[in-house]
Every structure is written in structure tokens, then in C-alpha cells.
C-alpha atoms as a printed R data frame, in Angstrom:
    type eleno elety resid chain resno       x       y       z
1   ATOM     1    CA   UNK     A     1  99.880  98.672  88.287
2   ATOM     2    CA   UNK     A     2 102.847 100.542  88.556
3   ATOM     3    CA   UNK     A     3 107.091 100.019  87.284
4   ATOM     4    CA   UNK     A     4 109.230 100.107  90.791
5   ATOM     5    CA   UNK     A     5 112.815 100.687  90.921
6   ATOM     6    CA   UNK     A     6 114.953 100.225  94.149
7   ATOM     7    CA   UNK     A     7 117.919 102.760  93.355
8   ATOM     8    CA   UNK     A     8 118.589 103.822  96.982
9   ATOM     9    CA   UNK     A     9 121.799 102.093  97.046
10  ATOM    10    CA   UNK     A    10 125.715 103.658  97.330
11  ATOM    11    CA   UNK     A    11 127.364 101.012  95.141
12  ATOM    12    CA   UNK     A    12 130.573 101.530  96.985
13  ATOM    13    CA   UNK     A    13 132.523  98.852  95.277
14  ATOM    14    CA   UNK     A    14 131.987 100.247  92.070
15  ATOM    15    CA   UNK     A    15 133.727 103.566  92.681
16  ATOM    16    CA   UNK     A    16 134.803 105.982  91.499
17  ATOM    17    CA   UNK     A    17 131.882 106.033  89.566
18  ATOM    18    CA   UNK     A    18 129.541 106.261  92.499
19  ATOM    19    CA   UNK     A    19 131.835 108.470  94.484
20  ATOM    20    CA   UNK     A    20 129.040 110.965  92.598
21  ATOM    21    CA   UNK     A    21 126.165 108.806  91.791
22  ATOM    22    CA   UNK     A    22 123.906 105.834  92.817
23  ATOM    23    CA   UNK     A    23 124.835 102.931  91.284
24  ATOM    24    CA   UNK     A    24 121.827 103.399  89.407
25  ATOM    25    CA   UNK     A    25 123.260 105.469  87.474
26  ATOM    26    CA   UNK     A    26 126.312 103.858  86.592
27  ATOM    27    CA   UNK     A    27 126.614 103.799  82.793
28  ATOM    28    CA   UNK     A    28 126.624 100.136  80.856
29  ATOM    29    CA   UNK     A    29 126.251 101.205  77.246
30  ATOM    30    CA   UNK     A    30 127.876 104.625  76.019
31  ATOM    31    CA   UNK     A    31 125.477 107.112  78.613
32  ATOM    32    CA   UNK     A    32 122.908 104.278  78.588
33  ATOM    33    CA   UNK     A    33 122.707 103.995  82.031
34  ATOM    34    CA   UNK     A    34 120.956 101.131  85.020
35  ATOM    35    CA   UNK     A    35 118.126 103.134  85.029
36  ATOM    36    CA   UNK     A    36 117.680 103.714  81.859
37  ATOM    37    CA   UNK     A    37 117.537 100.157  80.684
38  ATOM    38    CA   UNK     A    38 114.861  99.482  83.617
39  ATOM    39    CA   UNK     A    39 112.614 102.228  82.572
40  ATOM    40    CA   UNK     A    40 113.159 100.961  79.003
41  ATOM    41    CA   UNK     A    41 112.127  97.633  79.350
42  ATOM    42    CA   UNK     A    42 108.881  98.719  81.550
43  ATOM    43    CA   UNK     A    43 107.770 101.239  79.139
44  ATOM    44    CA   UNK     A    44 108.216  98.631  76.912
45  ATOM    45    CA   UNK     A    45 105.533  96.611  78.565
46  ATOM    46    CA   UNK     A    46 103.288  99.634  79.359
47  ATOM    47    CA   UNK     A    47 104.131 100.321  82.505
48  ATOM    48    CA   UNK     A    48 104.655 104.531  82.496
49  ATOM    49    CA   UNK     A    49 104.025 105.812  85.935
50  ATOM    50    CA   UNK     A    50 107.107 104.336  87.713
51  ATOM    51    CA   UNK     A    51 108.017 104.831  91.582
52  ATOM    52    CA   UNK     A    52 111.798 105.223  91.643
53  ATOM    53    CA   UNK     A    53 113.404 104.881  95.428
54  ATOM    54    CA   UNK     A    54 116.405 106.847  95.945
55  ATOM    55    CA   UNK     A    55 118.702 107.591  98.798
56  ATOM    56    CA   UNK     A    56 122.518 108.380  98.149
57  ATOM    57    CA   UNK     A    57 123.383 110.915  95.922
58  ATOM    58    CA   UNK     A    58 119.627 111.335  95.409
59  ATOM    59    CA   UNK     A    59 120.037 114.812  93.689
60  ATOM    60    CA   UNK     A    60 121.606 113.140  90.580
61  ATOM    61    CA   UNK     A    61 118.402 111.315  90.278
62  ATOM    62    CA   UNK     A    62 116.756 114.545  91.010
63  ATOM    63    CA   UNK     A    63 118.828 116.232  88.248
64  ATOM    64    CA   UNK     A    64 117.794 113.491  85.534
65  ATOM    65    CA   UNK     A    65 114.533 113.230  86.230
66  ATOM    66    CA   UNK     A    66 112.803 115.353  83.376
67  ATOM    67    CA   UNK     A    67 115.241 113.841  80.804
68  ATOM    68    CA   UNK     A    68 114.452 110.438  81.573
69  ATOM    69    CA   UNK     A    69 110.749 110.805  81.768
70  ATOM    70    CA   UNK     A    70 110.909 112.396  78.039
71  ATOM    71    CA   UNK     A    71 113.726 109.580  76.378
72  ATOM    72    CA   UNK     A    72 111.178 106.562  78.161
73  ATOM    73    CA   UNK     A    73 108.142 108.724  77.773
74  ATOM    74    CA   UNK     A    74 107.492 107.546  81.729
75  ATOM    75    CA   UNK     A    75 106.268 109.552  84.516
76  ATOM    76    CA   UNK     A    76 108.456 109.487  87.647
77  ATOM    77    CA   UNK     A    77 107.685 109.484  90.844
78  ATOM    78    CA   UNK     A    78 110.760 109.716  93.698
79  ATOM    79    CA   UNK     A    79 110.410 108.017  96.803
80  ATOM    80    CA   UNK     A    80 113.238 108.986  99.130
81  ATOM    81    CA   UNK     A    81 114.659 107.003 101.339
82  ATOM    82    CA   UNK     A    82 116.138 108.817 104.502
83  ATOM    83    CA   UNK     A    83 118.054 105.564 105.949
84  ATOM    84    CA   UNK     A    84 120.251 104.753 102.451
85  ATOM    85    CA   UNK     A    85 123.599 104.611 103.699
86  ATOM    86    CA   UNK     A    86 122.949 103.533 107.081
87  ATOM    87    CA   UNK     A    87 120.029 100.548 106.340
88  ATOM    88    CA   UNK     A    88 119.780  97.920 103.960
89  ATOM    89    CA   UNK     A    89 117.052  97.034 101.581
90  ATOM    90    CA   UNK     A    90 114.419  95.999 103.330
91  ATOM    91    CA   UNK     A    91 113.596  99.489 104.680
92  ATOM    92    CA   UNK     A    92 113.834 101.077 101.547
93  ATOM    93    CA   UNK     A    93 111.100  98.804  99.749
94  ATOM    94    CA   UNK     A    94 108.954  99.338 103.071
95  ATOM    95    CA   UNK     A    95 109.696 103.120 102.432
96  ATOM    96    CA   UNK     A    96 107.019 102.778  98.937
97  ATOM    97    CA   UNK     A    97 104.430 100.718 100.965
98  ATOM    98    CA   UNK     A    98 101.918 103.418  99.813
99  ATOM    99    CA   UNK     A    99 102.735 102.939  96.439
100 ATOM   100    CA   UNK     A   100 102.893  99.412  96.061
101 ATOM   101    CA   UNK     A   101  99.061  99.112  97.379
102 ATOM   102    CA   UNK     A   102  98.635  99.587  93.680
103 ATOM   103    CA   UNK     A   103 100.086  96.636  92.632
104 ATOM   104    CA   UNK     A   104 103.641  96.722  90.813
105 ATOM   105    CA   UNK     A   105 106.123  95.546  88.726
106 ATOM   106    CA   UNK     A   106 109.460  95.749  91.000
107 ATOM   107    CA   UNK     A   107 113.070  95.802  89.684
108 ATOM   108    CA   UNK     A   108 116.194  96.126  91.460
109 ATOM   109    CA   UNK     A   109 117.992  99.235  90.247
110 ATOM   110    CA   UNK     A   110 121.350  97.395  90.023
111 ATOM   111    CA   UNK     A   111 120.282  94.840  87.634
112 ATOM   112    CA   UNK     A   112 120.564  94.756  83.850
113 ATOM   113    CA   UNK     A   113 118.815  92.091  82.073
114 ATOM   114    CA   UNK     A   114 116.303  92.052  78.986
115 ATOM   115    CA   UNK     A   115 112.762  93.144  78.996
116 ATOM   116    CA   UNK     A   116 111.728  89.633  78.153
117 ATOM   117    CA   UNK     A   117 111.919  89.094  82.325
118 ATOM   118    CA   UNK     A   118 109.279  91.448  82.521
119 ATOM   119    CA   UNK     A   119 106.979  90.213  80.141
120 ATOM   120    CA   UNK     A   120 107.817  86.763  81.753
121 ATOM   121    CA   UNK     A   121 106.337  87.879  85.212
122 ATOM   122    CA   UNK     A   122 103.001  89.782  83.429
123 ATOM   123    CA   UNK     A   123 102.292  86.815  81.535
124 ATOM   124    CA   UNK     A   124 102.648  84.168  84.373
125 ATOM   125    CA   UNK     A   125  99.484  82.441  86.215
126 ATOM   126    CA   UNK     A   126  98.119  84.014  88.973
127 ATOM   127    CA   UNK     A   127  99.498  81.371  91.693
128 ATOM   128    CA   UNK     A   128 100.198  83.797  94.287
129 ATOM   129    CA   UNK     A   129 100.083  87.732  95.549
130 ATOM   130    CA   UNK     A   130 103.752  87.849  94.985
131 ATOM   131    CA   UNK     A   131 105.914  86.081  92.201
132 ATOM   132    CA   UNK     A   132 109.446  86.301  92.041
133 ATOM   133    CA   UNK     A   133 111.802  86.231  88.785
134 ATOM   134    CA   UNK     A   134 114.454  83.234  89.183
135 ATOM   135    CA   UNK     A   135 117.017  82.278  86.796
136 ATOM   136    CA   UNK     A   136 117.326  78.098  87.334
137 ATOM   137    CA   UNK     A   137 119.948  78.162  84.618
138 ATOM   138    CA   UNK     A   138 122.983  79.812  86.068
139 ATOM   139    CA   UNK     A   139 125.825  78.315  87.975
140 ATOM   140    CA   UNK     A   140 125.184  79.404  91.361
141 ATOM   141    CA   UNK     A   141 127.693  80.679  93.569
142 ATOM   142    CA   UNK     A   142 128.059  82.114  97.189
143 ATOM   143    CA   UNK     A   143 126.999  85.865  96.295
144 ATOM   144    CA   UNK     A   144 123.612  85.041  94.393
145 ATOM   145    CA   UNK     A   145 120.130  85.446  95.993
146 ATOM   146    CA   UNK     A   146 119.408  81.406  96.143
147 ATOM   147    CA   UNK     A   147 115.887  80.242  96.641
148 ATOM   148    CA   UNK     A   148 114.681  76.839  97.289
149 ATOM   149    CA   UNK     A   149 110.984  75.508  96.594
150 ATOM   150    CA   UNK     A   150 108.721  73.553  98.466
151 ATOM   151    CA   UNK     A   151 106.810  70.312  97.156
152 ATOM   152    CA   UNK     A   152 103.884  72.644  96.029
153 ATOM   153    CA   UNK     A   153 106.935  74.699  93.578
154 ATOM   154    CA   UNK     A   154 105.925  77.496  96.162
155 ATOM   155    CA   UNK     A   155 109.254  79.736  97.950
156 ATOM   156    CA   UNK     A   156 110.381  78.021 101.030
157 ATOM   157    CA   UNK     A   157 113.772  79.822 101.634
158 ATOM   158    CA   UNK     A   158 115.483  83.056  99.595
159 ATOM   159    CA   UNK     A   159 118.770  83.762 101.171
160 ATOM   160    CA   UNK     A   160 122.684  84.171 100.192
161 ATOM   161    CA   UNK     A   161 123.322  82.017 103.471
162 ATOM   162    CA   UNK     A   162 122.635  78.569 101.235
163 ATOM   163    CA   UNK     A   163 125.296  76.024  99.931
164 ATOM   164    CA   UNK     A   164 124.797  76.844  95.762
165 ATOM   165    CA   UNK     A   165 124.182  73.022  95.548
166 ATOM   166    CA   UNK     A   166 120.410  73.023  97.147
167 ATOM   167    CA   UNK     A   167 119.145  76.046  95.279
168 ATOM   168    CA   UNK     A   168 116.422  75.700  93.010
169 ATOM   169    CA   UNK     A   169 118.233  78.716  90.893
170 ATOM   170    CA   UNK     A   170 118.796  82.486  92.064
171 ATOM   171    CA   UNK     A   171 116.424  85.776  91.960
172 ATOM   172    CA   UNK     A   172 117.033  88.412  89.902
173 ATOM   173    CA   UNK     A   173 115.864  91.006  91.456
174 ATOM   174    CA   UNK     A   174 112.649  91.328  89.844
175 ATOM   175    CA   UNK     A   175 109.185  90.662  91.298
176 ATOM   176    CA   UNK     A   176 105.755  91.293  90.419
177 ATOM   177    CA   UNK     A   177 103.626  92.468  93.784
178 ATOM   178    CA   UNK     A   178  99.900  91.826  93.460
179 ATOM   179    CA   UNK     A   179  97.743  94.631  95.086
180 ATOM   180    CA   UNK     A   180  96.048  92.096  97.801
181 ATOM   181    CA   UNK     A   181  99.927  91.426  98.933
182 ATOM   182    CA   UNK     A   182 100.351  94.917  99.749
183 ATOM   183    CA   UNK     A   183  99.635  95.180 103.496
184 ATOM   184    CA   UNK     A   184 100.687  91.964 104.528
185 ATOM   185    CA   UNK     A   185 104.126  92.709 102.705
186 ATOM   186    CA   UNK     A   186 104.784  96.064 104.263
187 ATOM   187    CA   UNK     A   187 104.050  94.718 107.704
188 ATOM   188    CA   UNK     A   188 106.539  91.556 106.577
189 ATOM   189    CA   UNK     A   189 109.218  94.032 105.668
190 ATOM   190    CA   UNK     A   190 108.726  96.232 108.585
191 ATOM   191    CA   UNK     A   191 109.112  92.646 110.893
192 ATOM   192    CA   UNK     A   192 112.239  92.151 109.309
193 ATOM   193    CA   UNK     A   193 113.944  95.261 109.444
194 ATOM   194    CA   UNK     A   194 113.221  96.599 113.164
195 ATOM   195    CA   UNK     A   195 114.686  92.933 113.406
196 ATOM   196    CA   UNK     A   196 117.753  93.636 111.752
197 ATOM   197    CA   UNK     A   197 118.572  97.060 109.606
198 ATOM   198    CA   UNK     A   198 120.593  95.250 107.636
199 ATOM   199    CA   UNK     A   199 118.401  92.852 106.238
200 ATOM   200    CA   UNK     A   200 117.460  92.442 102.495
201 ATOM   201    CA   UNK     A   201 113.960  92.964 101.167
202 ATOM   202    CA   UNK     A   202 113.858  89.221 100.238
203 ATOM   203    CA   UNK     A   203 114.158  88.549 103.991
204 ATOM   204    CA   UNK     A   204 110.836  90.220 103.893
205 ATOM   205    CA   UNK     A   205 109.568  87.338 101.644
206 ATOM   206    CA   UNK     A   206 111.204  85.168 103.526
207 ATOM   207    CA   UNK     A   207 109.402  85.916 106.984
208 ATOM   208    CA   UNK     A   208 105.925  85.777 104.881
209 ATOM   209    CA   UNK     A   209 106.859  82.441 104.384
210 ATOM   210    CA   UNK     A   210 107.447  81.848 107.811
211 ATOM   211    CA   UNK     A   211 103.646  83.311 108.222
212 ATOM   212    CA   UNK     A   212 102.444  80.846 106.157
213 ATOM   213    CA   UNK     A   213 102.080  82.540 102.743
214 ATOM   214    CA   UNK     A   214 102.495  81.285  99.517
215 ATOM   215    CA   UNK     A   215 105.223  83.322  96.757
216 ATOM   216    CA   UNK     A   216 105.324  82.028  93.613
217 ATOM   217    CA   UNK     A   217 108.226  81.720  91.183
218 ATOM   218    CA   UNK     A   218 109.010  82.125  87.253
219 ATOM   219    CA   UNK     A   219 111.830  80.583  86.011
220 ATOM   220    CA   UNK     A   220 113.247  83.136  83.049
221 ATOM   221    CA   UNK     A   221 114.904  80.289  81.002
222 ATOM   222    CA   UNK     A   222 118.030  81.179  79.173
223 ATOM   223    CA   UNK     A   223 118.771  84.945  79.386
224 ATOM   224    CA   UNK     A   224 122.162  87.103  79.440
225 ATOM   225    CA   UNK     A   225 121.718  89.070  82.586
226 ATOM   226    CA   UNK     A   226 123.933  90.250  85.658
227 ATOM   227    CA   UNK     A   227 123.583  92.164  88.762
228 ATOM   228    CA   UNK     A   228 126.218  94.780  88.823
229 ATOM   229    CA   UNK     A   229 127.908  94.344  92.476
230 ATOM   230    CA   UNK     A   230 131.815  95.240  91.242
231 ATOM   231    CA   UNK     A   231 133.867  96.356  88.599
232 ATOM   232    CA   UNK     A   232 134.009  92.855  86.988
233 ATOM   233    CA   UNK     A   233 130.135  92.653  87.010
234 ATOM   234    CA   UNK     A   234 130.015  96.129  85.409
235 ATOM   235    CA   UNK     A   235 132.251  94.696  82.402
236 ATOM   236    CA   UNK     A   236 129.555  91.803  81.759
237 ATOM   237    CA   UNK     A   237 126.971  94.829  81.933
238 ATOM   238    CA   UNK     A   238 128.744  96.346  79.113
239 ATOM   239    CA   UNK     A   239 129.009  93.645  76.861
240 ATOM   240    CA   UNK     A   240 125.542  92.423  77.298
241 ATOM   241    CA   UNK     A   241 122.916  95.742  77.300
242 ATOM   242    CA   UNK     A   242 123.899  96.882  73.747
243 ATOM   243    CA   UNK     A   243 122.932  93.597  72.736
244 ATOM   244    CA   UNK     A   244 119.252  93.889  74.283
């Protein structure tokens, strides 16, 4: 199995820091950067050859990429993505098809949260090809990544486009892939995204769903995390990774 980070992104509301970099690289505690913290916490958990997928302002990634293979004693691999600033998400996580026919450990490289989430998703029960961190804790707002669950505790929806008040909790942007999900997957993602460009990867789980697969969920209990969207979410990045 291999670590997966989706770092393809501009990050435009976080400028000026990504007038230069992916948000990726955005740093949360003194140079500690995104990506550092994700390859941290899958290193942590023995997972050393990591696909990273990059797209704007690729060459910084490029320009880091034997430093942070010798601080997380990881082996990178750089996918690139060719459709960054024009596509969403969906396309870029179809864009490492070939490598997630391994099976991997997928985190979203604009999230900073402890490395207990990963070791939540390894340890789980194999219900399903796919399972999908959620946080059933949080407040929920308009912005999060809600899902809901059918009778079975099985994914029925995943969308932003959900009143915060029928959400089972949100996703975190972390989600552990299962080789024998692989195909099916890619083809789900590539559905969705000749569909719509600008659809999210999770609409790719979504229209698996709608084919009548099953995606599992872990519930992370109580854990300081954030996805860093804005300036304000940056400042809750900050005071939370030195504490991990």
C-alpha cells in the first residue's frame, strides 16, 4: 500500500502565500509545512513510498522534493496533473489511477490533522473497498464535505449541497482505497468528471454509490483538525500542528 497526497491545488484564497506555491506548501508551524505534516504522520504509520499529485506551481514541489524525502525518510513519487488550474479534483485523483491499483492511504494535501486519523483508517474492519475518514463531532456548517449513511452505516450521499442538520458528520479528506476498488474507482471518477470538470473527487464516491457499491466510514472521535480553505483556517492550522 502506498501514502497519497492530492496537492494539485492553487489555494487562491490563501494568497499571497500561494501567489508562489501550492497550498501544500503553505507553512502552519515555523517552515513546518501541509506537506510535511502529511508525510509525517504516514511515515509514522509505515507508509514510505508516497504518490504526491501536483499541478500549480508544481516546480516548488519539484524543488523540495529531495529534502522532504530525507527529513520523512519517504520516497516520493510526483504525479502531475496537467488540468490543475482549469479542473477540479476529481480529475486529479483519476490522474494516479495507476498508482492507486496498489492500494493506498489517501490524504488531501490541504488538511492538517493528527496521525491518529491514519492509524484510525489502518486499523478499521474491512467493511468495504473504500473507507472514508468522518469527523461526527464537529458543528457542521455550509462549507464542510457532509455525508449521510444509509440503514446498513454504509455512504449514501457526500456532498457540500446538504442542509448541516441531516449529516451524519463531515469527511476529512482522508480515505483508505483498497486495491480491489481500484478500477471501479477510476472509471467512477472518470464518469464524474467528463460529467462536470468541476466536480470533487468525493462526487466520484458518490456516483459508486449510485452504482450500487458499498463505502464504508470511520468516525475519528474527538480530534483538533481543520482544512485550510482561507486565511482564518490557516490561523487554526497554526495553533493546532505544533501541538501534534
Amino acid at each position: 500500500m502506498l501514502g497519497m497526497v492530492l496537492a494539485a491545488g492553487a489555494g487562491r484564497r490563501l494568497r499571497p502565500y500561494t501567489d508562489t506555491l501550492p497550498k501544500a506548501l503553505v507553512p502552519v508551524d515555523g517552515e513546518t509545512t501541509i506537506l510535511d505534516i502529511a508525510l509525517r504522520n504516514l511515515a509514522a504509520v509505515d507508509l514510505r513510498e508516497v504518490v504526491v499529485i501536483v499541478g500549480y506551481a508544481a516546480q516548488a514541489v519539484h524543488d523540495r522534493k529531495a529534502d522532504l524525502e530525507r527529513r520523512h525518510d519517504v520516497k516520493l513519487t510526483l504525479v502531475h496533473n496537467d488540468k490543475a488550474e482549469e479542473w477540479n479534483n476529481a480529475y486529479s485523483l483519476w490522474c494516479a489511477r495507476d498508482h492507486f491499483s496498489q492500494g493506498a492511504l489517501l490524504v488531501n494535501g490541504d488538511t492538517v490533522h493528527p496521525v491518529s486519523v491514519e492509524r484510525t483508517l489502518l486499523s478499521a474492519p474491512e467493511t468495504s473497498d473504500i473507507l472514508l475518514a468522518v469527523d461526527d463531532v464537529k458543528k457542521l456548517a455550509d462549507e464542510e464535505m457532509k455525508v449521510t449513511l444509509d440503514e446498513g452505516g454504509h455512504l449514501r450521499r457526500i456532498t457540500k449541497l446538504m442542509d448541516p442538520a441531516d449529516a451524519y458528520g463531515e469527511y476529512i479528506g482522508a480515505t483508505l482505497i483498497r486495491p480491489g476498488a481500484a478500477e471501479r474507482l477510476a472509471d467512477a471518477l472518470k464518469a464524474t468528471f467528463e460529467r462536470d470538470p468541476q466536480l470533487y473527487y468525493e462526487d466520484g464516491y458518490g456516483e459508486m454509490v449510485a452504482r450500487g457499491e458499498k463505502i464504508s466510514v470511520a468516525p475519528i472521535g474527538k480530534v483538533d483538525w481543520v482544512e485550510v480553505d482561507n486565511h482564518d483556517d490557516l490561523a487554526r492550522a497554526r495553533e493546532i500542528a505544533c501541538t501534534y
